[in-house]
C-alpha positions in Angstrom: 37.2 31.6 -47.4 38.7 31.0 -50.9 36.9 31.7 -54.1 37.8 32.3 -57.7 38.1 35.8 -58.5 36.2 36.5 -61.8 36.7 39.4 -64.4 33.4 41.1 -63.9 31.9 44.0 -66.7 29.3 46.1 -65.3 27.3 48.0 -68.2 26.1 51.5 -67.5 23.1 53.3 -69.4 21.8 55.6 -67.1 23.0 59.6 -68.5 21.9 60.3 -64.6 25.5 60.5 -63.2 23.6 61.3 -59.5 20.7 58.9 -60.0 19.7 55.6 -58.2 20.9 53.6 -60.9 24.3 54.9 -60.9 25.3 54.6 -57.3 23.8 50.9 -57.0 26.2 50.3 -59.7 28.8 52.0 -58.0 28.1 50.4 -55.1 28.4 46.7 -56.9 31.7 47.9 -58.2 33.4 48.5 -54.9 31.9 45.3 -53.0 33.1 42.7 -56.0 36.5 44.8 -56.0 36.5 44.3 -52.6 36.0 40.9 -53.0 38.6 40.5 -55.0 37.0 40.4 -58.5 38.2 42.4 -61.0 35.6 44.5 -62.7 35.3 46.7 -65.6 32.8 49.5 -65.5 31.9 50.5 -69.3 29.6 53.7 -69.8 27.5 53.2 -72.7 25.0 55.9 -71.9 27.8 58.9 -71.8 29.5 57.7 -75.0 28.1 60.0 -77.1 29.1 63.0 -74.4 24.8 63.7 -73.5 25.3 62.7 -70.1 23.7 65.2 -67.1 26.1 66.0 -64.3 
């Protein structure tokens, strides 16, 4: 099965680092790396450093 890898950017903005939100993401990230995508996770929420851990 041949596809075109794409450059994939997955935008963050939960400050939950153990919520739901985070580990779908997460979970995204692996399976298109996986895949054979290259992807880009960007943390928009923790920019600022008022993330919870």
């Amino acid at each position: 099965m041949g596809g075109i890898a794409v450059n994939i950017v997955v935008l963050e903005s939960t400050p939950n680092k153990n919520g739901s939100s985070n580990l779908l993401a997460e979970q995204f990230i692996r399976g298109a790396a996986q895949a054979g995508h290259s992807v880009q996770a960007v943390d928009v929420a923790c920019a600022s450093g008022s993330c919870m851990e």
